[in-house]
mmCIF file as Biopython writes it, N, C-alpha, C and O atoms, coordinates in Angstrom:
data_model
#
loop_
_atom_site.group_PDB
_atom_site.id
_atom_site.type_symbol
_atom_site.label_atom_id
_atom_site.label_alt_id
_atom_site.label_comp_id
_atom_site.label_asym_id
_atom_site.label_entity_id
_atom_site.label_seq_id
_atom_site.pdbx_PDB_ins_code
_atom_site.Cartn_x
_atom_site.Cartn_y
_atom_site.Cartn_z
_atom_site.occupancy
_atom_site.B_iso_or_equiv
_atom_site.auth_seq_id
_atom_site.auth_asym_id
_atom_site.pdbx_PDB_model_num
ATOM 1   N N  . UNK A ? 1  ? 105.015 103.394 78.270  1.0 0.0 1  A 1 
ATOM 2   C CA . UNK A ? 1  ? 104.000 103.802 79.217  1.0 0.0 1  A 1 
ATOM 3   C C  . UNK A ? 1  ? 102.952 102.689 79.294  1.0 0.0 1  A 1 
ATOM 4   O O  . UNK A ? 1  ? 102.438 102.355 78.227  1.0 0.0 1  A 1 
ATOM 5   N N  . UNK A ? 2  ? 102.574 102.082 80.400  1.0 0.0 2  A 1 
ATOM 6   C CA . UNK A ? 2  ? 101.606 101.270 80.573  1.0 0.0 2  A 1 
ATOM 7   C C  . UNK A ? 2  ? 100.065 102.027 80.364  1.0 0.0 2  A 1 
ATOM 8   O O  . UNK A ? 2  ? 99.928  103.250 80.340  1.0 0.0 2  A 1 
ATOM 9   N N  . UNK A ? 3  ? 98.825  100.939 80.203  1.0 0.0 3  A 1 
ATOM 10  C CA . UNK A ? 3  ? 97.815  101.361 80.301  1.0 0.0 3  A 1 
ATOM 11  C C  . UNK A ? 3  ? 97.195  101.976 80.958  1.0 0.0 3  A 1 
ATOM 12  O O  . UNK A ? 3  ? 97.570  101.924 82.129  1.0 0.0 3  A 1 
ATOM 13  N N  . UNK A ? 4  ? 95.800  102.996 80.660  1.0 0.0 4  A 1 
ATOM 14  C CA . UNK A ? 4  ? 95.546  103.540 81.921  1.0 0.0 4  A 1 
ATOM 15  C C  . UNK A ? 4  ? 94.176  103.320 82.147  1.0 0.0 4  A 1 
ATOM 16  O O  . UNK A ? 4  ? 93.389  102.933 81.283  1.0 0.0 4  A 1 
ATOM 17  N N  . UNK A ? 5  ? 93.940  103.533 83.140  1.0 0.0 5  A 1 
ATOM 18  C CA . UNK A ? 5  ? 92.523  102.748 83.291  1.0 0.0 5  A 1 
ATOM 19  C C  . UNK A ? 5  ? 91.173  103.194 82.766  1.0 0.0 5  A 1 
ATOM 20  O O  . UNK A ? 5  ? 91.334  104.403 82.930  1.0 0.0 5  A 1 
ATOM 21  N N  . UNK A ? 6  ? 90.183  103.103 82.348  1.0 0.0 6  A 1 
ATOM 22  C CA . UNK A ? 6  ? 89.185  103.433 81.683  1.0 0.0 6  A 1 
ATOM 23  C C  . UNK A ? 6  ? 88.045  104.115 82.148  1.0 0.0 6  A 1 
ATOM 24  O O  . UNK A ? 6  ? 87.261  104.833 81.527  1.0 0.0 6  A 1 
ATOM 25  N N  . UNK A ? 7  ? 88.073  103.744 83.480  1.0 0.0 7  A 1 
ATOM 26  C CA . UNK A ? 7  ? 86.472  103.798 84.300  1.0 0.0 7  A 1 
ATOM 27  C C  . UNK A ? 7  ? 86.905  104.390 85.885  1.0 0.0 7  A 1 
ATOM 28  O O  . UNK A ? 7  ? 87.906  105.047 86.172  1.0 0.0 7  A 1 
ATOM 29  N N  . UNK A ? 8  ? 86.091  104.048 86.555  1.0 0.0 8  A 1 
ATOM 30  C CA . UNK A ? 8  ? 86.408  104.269 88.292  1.0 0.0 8  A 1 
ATOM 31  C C  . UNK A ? 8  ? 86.642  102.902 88.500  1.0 0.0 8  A 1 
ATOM 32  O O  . UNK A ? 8  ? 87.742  102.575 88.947  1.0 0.0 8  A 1 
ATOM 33  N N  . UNK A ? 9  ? 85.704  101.950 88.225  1.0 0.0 9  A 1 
ATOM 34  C CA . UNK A ? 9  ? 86.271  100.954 89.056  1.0 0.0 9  A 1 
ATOM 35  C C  . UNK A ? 9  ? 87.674  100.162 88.585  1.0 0.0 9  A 1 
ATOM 36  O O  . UNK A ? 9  ? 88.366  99.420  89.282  1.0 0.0 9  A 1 
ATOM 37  N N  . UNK A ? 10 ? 87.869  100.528 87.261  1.0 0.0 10 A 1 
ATOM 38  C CA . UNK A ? 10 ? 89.477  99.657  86.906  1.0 0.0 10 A 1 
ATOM 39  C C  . UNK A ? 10 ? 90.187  101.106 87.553  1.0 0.0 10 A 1 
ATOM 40  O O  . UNK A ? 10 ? 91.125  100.552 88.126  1.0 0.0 10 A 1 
ATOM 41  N N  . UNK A ? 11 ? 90.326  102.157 87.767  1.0 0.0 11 A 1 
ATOM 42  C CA . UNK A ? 11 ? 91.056  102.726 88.475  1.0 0.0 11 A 1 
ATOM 43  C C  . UNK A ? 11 ? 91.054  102.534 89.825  1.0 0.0 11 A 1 
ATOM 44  O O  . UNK A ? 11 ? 92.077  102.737 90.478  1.0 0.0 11 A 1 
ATOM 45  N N  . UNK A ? 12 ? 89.957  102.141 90.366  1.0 0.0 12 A 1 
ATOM 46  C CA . UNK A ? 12 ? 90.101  101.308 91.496  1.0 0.0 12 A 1 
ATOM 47  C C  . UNK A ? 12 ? 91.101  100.546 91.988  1.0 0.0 12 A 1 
ATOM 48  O O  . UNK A ? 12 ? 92.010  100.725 92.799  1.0 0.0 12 A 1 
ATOM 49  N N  . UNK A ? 13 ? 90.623  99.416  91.132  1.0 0.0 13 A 1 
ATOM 50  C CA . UNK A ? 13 ? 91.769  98.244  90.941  1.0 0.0 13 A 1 
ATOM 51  C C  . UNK A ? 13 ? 93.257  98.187  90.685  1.0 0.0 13 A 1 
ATOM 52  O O  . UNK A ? 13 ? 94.086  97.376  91.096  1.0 0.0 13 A 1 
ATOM 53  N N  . UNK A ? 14 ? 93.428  99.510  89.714  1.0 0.0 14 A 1 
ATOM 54  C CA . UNK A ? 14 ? 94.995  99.966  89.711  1.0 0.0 14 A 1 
ATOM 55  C C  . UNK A ? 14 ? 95.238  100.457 90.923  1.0 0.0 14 A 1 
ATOM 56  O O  . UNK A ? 14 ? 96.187  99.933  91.507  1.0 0.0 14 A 1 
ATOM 57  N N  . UNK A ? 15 ? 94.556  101.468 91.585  1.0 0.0 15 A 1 
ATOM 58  C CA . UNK A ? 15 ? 95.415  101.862 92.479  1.0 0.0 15 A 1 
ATOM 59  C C  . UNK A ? 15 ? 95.590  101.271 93.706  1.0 0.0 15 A 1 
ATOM 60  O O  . UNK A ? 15 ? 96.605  101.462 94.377  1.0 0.0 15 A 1 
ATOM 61  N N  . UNK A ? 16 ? 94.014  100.051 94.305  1.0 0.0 16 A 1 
ATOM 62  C CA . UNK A ? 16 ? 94.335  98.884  95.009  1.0 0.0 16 A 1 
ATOM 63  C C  . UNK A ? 16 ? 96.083  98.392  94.690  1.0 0.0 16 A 1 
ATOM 64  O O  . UNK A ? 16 ? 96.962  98.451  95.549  1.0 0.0 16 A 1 
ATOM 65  N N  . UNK A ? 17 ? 96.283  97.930  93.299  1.0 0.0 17 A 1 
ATOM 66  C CA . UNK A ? 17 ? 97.481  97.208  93.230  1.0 0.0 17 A 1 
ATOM 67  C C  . UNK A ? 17 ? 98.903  97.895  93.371  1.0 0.0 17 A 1 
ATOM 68  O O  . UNK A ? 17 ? 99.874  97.239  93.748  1.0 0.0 17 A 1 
ATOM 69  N N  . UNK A ? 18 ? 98.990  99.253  93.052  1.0 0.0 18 A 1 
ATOM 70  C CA . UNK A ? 18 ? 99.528  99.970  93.135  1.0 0.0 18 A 1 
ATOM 71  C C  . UNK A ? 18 ? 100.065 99.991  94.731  1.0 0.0 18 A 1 
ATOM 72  O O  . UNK A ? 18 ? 101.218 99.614  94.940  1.0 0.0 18 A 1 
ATOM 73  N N  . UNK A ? 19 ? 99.392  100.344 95.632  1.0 0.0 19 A 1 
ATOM 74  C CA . UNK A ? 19 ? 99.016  100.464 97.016  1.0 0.0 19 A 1 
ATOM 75  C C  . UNK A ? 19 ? 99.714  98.857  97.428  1.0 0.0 19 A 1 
ATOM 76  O O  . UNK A ? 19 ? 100.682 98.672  98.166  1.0 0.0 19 A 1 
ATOM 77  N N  . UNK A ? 20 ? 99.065  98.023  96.857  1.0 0.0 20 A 1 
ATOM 78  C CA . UNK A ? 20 ? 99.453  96.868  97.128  1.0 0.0 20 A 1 
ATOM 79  C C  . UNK A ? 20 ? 100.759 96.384  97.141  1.0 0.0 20 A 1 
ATOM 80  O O  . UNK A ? 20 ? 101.149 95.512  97.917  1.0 0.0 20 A 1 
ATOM 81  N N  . UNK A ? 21 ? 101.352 96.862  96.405  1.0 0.0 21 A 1 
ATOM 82  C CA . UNK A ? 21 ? 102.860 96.345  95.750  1.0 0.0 21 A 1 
ATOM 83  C C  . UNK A ? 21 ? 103.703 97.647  96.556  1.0 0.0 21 A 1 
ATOM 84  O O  . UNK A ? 21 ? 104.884 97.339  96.717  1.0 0.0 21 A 1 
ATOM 85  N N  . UNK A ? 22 ? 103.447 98.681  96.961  1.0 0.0 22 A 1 
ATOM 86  C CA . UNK A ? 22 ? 104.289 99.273  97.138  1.0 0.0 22 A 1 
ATOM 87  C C  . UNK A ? 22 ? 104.426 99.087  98.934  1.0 0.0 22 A 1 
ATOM 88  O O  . UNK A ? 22 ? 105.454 99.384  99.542  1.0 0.0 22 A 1 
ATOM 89  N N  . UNK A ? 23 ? 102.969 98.452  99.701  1.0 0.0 23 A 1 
ATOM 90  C CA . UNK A ? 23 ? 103.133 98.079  100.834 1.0 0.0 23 A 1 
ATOM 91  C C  . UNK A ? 23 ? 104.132 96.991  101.090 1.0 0.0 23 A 1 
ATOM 92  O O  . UNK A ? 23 ? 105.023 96.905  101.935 1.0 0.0 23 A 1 
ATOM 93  N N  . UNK A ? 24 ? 103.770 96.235  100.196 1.0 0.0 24 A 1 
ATOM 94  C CA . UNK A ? 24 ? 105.033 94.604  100.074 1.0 0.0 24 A 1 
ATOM 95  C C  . UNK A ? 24 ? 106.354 95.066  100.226 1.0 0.0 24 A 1 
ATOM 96  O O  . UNK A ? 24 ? 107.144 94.568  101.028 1.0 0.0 24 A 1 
ATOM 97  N N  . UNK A ? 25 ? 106.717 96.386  99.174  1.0 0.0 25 A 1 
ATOM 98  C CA . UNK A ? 25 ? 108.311 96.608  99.473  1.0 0.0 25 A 1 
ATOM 99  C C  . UNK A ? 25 ? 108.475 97.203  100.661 1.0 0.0 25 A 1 
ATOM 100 O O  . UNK A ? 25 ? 109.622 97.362  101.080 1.0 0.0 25 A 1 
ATOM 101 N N  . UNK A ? 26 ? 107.527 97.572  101.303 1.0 0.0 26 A 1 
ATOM 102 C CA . UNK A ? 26 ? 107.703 98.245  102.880 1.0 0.0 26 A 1 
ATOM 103 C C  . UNK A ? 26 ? 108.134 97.241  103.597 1.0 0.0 26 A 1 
ATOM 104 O O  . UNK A ? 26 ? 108.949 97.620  104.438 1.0 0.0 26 A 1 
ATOM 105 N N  . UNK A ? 27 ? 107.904 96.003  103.618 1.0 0.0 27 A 1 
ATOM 106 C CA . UNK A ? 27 ? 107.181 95.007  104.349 1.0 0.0 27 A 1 
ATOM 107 C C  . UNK A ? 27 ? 108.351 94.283  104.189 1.0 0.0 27 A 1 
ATOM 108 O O  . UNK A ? 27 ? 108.951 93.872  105.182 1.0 0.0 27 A 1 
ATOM 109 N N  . UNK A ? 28 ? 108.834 94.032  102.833 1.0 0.0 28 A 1 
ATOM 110 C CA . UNK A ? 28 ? 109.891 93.295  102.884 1.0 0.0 28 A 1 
ATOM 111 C C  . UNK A ? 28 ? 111.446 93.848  103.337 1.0 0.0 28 A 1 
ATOM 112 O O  . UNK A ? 28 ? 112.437 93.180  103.633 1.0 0.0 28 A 1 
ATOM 113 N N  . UNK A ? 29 ? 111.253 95.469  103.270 1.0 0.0 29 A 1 
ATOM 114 C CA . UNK A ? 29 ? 112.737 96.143  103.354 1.0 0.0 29 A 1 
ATOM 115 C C  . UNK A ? 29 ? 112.379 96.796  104.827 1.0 0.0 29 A 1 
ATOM 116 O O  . UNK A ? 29 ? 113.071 97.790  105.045 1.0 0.0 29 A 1 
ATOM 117 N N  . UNK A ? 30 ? 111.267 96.400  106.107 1.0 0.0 30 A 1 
ATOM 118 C CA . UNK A ? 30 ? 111.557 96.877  107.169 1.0 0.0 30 A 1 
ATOM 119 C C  . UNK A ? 30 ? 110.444 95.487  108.151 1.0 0.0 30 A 1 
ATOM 120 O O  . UNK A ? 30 ? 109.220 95.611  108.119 1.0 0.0 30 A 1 
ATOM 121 N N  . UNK A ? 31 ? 110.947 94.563  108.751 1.0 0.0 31 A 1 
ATOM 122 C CA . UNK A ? 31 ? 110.212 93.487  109.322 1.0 0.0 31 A 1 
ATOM 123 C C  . UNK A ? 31 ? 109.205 93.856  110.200 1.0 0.0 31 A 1 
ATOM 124 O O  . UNK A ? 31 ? 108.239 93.121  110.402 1.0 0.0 31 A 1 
ATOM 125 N N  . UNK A ? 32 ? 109.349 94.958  110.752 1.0 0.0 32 A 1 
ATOM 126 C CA . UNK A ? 32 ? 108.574 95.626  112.127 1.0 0.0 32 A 1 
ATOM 127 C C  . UNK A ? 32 ? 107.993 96.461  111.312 1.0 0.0 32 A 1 
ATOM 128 O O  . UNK A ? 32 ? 107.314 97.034  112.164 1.0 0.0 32 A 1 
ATOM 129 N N  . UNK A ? 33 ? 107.638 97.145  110.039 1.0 0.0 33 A 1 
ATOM 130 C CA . UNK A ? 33 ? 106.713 98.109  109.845 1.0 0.0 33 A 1 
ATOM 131 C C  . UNK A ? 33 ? 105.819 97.494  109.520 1.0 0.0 33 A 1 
ATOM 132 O O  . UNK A ? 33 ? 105.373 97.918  108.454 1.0 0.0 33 A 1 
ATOM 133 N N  . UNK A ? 34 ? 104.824 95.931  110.246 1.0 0.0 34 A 1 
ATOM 134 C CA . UNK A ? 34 ? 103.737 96.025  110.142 1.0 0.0 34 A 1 
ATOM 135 C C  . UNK A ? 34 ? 103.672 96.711  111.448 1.0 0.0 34 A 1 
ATOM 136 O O  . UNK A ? 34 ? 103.015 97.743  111.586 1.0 0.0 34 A 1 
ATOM 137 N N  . UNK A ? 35 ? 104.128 96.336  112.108 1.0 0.0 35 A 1 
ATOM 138 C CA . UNK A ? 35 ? 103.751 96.822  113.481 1.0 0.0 35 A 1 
ATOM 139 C C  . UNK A ? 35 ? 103.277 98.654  113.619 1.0 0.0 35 A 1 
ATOM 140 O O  . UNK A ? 35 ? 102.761 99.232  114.576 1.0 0.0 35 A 1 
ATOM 141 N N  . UNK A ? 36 ? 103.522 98.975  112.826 1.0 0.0 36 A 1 
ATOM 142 C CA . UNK A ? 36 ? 104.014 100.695 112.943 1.0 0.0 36 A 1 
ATOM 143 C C  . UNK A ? 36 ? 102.300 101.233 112.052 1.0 0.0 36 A 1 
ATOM 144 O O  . UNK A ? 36 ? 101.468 102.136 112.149 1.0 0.0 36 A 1 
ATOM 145 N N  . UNK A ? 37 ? 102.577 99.847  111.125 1.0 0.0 37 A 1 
ATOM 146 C CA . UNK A ? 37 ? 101.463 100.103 110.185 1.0 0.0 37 A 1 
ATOM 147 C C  . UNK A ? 37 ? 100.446 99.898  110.627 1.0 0.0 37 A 1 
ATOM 148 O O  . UNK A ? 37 ? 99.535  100.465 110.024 1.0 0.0 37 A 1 
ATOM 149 N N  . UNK A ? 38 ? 99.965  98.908  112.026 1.0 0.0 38 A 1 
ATOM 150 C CA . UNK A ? 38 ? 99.078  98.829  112.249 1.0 0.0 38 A 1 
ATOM 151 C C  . UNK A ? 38 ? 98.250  99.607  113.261 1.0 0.0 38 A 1 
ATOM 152 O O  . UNK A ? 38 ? 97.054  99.852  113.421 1.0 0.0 38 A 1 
ATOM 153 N N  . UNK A ? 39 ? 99.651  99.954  114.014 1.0 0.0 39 A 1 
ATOM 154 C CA . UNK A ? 39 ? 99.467  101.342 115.166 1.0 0.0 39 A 1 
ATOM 155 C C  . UNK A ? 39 ? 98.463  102.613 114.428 1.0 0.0 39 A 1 
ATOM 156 O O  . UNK A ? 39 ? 97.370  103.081 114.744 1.0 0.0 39 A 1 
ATOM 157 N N  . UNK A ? 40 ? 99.363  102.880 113.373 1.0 0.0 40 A 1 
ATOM 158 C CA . UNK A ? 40 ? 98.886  104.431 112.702 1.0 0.0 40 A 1 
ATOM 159 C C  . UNK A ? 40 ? 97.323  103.733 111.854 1.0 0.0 40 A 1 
ATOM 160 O O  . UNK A ? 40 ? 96.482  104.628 111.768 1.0 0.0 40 A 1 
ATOM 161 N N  . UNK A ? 41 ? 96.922  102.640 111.369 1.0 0.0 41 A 1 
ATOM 162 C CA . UNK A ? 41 ? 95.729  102.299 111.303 1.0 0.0 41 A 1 
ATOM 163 C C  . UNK A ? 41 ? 94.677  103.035 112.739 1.0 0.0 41 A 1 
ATOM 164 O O  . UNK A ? 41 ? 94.148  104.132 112.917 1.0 0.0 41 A 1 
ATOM 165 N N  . UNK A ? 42 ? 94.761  101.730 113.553 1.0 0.0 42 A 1 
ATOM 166 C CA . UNK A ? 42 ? 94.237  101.792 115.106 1.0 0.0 42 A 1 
ATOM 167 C C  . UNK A ? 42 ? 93.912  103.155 115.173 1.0 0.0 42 A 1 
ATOM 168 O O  . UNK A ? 42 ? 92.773  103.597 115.318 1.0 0.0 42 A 1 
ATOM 169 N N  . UNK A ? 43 ? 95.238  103.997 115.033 1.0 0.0 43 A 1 
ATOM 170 C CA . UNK A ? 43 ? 94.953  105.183 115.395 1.0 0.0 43 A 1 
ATOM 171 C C  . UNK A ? 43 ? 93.899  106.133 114.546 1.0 0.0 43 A 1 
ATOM 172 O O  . UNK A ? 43 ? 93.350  107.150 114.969 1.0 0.0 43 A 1 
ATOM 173 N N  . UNK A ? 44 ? 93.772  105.586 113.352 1.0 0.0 44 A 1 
ATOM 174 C CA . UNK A ? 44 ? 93.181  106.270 112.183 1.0 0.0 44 A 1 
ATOM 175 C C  . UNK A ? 44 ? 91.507  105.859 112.610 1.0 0.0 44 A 1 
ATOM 176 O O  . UNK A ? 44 ? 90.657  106.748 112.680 1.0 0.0 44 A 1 
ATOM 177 N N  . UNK A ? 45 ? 91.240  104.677 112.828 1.0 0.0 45 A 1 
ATOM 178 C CA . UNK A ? 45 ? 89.972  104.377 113.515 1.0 0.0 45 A 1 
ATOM 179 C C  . UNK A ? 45 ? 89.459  104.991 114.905 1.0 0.0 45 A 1 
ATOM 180 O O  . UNK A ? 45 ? 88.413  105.503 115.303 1.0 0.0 45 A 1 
ATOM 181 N N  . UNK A ? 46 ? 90.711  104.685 115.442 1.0 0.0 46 A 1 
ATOM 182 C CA . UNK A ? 46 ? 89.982  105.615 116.740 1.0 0.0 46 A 1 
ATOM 183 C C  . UNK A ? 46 ? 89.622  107.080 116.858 1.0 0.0 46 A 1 
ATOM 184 O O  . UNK A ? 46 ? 88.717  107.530 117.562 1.0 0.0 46 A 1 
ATOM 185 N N  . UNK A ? 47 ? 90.537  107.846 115.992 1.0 0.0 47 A 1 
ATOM 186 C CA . UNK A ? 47 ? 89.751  108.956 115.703 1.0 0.0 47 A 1 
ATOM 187 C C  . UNK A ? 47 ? 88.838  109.457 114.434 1.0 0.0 47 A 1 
ATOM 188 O O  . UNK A ? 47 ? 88.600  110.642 114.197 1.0 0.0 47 A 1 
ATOM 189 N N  . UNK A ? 48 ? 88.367  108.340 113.657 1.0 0.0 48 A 1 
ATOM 190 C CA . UNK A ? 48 ? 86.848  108.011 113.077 1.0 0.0 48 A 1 
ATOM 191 C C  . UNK A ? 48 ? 85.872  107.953 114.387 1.0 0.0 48 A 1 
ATOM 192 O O  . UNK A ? 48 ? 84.971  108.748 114.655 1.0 0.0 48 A 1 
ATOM 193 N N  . UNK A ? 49 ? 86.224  106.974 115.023 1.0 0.0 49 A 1 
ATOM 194 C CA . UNK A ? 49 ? 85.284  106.496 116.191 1.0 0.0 49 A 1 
ATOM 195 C C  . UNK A ? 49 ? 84.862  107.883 117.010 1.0 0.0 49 A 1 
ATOM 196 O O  . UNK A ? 49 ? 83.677  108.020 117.315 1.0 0.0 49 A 1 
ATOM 197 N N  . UNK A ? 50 ? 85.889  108.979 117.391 1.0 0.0 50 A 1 
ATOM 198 C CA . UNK A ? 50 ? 85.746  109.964 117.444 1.0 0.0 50 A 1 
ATOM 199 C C  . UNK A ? 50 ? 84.812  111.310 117.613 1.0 0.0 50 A 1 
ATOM 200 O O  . UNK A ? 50 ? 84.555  112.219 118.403 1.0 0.0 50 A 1 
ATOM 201 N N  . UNK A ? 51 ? 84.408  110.667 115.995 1.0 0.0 51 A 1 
ATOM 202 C CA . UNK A ? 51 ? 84.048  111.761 114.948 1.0 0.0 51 A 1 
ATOM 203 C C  . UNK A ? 51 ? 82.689  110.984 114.530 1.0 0.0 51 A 1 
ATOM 204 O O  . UNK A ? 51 ? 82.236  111.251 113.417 1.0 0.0 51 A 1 
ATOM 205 N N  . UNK A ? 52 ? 82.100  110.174 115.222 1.0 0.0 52 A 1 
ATOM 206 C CA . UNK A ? 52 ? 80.452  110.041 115.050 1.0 0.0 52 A 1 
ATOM 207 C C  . UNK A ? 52 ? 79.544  110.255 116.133 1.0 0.0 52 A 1 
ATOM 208 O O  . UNK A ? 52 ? 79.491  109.850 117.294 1.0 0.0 52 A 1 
ATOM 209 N N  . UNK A ? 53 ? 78.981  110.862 115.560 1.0 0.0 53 A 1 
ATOM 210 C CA . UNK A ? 53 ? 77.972  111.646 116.569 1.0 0.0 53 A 1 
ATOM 211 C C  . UNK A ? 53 ? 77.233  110.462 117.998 1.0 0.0 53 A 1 
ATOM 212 O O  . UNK A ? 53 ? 77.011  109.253 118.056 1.0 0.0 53 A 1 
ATOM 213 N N  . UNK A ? 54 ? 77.079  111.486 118.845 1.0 0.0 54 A 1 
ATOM 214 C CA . UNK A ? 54 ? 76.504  110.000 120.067 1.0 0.0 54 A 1 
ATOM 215 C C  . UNK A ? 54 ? 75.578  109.684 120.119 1.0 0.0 54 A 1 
ATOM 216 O O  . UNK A ? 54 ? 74.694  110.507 119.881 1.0 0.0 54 A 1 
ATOM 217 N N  . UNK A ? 55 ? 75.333  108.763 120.348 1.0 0.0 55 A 1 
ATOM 218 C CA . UNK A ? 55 ? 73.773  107.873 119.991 1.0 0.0 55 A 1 
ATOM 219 C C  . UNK A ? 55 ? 73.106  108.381 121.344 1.0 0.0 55 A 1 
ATOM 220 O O  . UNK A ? 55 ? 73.671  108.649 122.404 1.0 0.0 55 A 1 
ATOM 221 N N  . UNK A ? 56 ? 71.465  108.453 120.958 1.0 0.0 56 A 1 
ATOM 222 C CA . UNK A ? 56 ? 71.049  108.409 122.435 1.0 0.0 56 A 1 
ATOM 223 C C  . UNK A ? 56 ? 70.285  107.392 122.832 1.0 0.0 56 A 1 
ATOM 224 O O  . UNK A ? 56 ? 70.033  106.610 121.915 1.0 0.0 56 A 1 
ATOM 225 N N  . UNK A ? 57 ? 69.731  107.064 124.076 1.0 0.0 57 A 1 
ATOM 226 C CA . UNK A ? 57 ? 69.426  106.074 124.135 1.0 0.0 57 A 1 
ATOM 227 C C  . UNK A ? 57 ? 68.344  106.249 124.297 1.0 0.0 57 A 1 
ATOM 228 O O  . UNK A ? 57 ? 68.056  107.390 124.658 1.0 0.0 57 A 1 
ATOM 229 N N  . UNK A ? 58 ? 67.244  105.288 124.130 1.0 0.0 58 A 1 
ATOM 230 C CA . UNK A ? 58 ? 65.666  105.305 123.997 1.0 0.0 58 A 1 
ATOM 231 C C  . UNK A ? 58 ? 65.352  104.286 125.200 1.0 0.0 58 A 1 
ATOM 232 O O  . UNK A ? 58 ? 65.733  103.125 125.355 1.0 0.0 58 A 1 
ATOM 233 N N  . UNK A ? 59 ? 64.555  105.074 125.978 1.0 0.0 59 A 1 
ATOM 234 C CA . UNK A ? 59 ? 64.324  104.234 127.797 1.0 0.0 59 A 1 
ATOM 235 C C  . UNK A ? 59 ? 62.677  103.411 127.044 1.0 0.0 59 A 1 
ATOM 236 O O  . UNK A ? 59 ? 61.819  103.908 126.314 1.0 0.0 59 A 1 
ATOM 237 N N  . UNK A ? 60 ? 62.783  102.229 127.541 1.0 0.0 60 A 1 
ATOM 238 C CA . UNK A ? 60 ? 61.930  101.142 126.923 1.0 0.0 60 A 1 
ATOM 239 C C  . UNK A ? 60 ? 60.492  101.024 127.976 1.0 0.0 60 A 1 
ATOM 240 O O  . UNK A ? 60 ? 59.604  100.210 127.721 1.0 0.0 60 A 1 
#
């Protein structure tokens, strides 16, 4: 069994790498799933973008 992390931020860092390494085997065993990956991002922002309240505007 490997180590486990101590704190928040080294669990951070594990699961950054974790995340990290398991995107690579995506990446390497399908050429086009950045493409797919970056769609379902986009999409993940645009409905953040969504979901913040509307600014109003202040007449000068």
């Amino acid at each position: 069994m490997g180590r486990k992390p101590q704190n928040s931020a080294n669990l951070a860092a594990f699961l950054h790498i974790i995340d990290t390494s398991r995107l690579l085997r995506v990446l390497k065993a399908d050429a086009r799933a950045i493409f797919t990956l970056a769609s379902k991002a986009q999409a993940a922002a645009d409905w953040m973008h969504t979901q913040q309240p509307e600014q109003l505007s202040v007449a000068a």
